[in-house]
Phi, psi and omega in degrees: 000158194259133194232152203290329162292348179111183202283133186300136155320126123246185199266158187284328187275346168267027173239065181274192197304327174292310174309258219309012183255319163348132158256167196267344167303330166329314169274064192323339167196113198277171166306303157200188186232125164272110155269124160104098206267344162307178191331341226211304177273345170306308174317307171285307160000292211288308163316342178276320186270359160294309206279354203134311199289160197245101190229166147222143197260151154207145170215135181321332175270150197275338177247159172323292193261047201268178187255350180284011182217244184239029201213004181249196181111328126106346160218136172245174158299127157247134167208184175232354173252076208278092199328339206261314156187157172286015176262024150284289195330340197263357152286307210289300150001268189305299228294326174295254182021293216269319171333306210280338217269302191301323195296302126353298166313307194258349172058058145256167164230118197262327195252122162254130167277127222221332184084148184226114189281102180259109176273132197047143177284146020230035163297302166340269254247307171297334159281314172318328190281324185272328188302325212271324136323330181243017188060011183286153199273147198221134150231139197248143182259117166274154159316325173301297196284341156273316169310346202247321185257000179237122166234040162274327187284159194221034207285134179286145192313322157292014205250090169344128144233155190254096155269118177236125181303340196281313179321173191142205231236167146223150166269135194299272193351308197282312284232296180312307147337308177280336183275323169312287218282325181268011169276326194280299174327324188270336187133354175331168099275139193239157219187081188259152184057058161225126179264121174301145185219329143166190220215166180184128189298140175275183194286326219270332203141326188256203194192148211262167220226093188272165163216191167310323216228341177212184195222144181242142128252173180195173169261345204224172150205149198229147179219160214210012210257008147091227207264354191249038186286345176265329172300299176308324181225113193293314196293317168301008178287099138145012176239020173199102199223120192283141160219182191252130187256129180241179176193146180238170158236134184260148172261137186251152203268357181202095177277350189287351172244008168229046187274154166223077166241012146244004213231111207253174169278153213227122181245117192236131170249141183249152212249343193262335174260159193278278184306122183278190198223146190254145167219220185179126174294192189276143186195141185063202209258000201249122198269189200091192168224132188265155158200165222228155161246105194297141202244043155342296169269008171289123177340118169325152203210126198285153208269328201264019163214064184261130183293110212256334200290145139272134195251155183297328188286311183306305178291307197315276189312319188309322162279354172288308200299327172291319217264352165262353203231325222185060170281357174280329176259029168255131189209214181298113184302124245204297196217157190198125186234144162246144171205170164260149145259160170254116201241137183255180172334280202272015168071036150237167197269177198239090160273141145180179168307135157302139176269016150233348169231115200286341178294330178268119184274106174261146157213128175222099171255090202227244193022020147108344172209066163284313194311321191292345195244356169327349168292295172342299189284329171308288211299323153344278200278333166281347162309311212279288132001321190278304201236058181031051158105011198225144142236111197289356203253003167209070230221317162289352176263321216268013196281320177264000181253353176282146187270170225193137189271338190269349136274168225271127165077330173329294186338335183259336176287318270236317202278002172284319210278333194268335156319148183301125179268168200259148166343312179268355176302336186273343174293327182196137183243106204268143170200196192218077163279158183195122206322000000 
């Protein structure tokens, strides 16, 4: 049994070939179980399985790193003057910390450093408020003076920038892979192409895991699942609400100025648009320069039919916004991706315990910008799983991600979650999951 103290330590030499060969019907009962294999649970996966623990992930896809969820696209944003608040920095801190550590574990390279640019308000100001709080090292720019060291910018003259040299790319895919793959190496089991079909608590404290192909028991369970999150936890709809985000890559007309070991990554207020907009200098195997709409106000989007096709209403602002800021890089549409955010009211993420089954770890670290601190929040969430729901070493941090009647929209989850469940809901909590 999994005990409040963690998981027992074993040694890196007793987890050989023999371990990692075990099929998982070997184990009548793991420590705990990860649903949903993305940015957050692959991180914890991988932390459960560093510590010891007899853990298993499973996602409904057959591969890790697929195009069906929030996670391809092959670059995300990494920074530290983080616009959403300063009580991120000290996750985004470990979350660098650990980019450099998997690196070094797996001898890839996952974190590029590119420097990253907050153009217009009220990103300016709101990334300056936190760099100047956290002590972070910074530079504030006129347009003229960003226009001069970057000269893909094309910026009017009235427009503030925030430059921080720590900003750059992470790559999603490999980043996932790699907490997968070095979780299996520590000892997982890992369970790809299995649809979780639902999940329920047991007498002793833990709770069995049913999927298409097998039935799980655990002491823990982490549920993980991204845009399918109200499905697994029913009582969460309509406060983790996926919608569809899209991105394109542009052929730039003087590509020697958005390479990008000249070009930093780009956070934009377009002063003519409502949603501000994120980009990438050309970078990897996908040529162009990319750029994103944060779909702050976009319509809810059902996650197992998302209209993947591109439409002119997609490309159109995206192209407006290069063509007032970066007209050298609007050129030709190269490339084109749909993906989801998962969005919460107040644009912070939902950690916490079932407020009836203390055994169950929910976590959706989502609104458009989760991915950069998944090494962190795994490790959040395998603390938790370890030490009944609290990770004390980030615990002050983890204060605004917990539900809270005193955030926008809790009041309705909390009071669904404190209603009587009907009979057949206390035998099983039917849901549908996906990474």
């Amino acid at each position: 049994m999994l005990r409040s103290a963690g998981c027992t330590l074993v040694t890196a030499a007793s987890i050989g070939a023999a371990a990692r060969s075990l099929s998982s019907e070997a184990i009548t009962r793991y420590d705990a179980i990860v649903v949903g294999l993305g940015a957050h649970g692959s991180a914890c996966l991988y932390h459960l399985a560093r510590w010891g623990c007899k853990v298993l992930g499973l996602d409904r896809f057959n591969s890790i790193s697929n195009t069906r969820a929030s996670h391809h696209g092959q670059t995300r944003i990494t920074r530290m003057a983080y616009k959403e608040g300063p009580e991120y920095v000290p996750l985004l801190r470990k979350s660098f910390e650990m980019y450099r550590a998997l690196e070094r574990e797996t001898q890839q390279k996952l974190y590029w450093q590119t420097g990253c640019v907050n153009i217009g308000e009220p990103l300016f100001s709101a990334a300056r408020a936190t760099a100047v709080d956290q002590h972070l090292p910074h530079e504030v720019l006129t347009a003229r003076q960003a226009n001069d060291r970057f000269p893909g910018l094309q910026l009017p003259p009235h427009v503030p920038v925030l430059y921080e040299a720590a900003g750059g790319i992470v790559e999603p895919e490999k980043l996932i892979q790699a907490h997968v793959l070095r979780a299996w190496y520590h000892g997982a089991h890992v369970k790809t192409g299995e649809t979780v079909l639902d999940w329920s608590p047991l007498p002793d404290g833990g709770v069995r895991v049913t999927t298409d192909c097998s039935t799980y028991h655990a002491d823990k369970l982490v549920i993980s699942s991204g845009a399918w999150m109200d499905q697994m936890v029913p009582e969460l709809k309509g406060l983790t609400v996926p919608g569809r985000a899209t991105v394109a890559w542009f052929q730039p007309s003087a590509p020697q100025l958005f390479h990008h070991s000249r070009f930093p990554v780009f956070l934009l207020q377009d002063e003519q648009q409502g949603d501000p907009f994120y980009g990438f200098p050309e970078f990897g195997r996908f040529p162009g320069v990319k750029i994103g709409k944060f779909c702050v106000s976009a319509p809810q989007c059902d996650p197992d039919s998302l209209d993947r096709a591109m439409a002119v209403e997609d490309t159109e602002p995206l192209e407006a916004a290069l063509r007032r800021h970066m007209p050298k890089a609007h050129g030709e549409v190269l490339n084109f991706a749909a993906c989801m955010f998962t969005m919460t009211p107040d644009g912070h993420f939902v950690i916490d315990t079932h407020p009836r089954h203390p055994q169950v770890v929910i976590c959706s670290a989502c609104s458009g910008h989760g991915f950069k601190l998944s090494p962190a929040i795994g490790y959040v969430l395998a603390d938790m799983v370890r030490h009944e729901g609290v990770c004390k070493e980030f615990d002050a941090q983890m204060q605004i991600h917990r539900l809270n009647r005193s955030r926008p929209g809790h009041g309705a989850v909390l009071d669904r979650f404190e209603q009587p469940q009907q009979p057949q809901q206390q035998q099983q909590q039917q849901a549908v999951v996906s990474s």
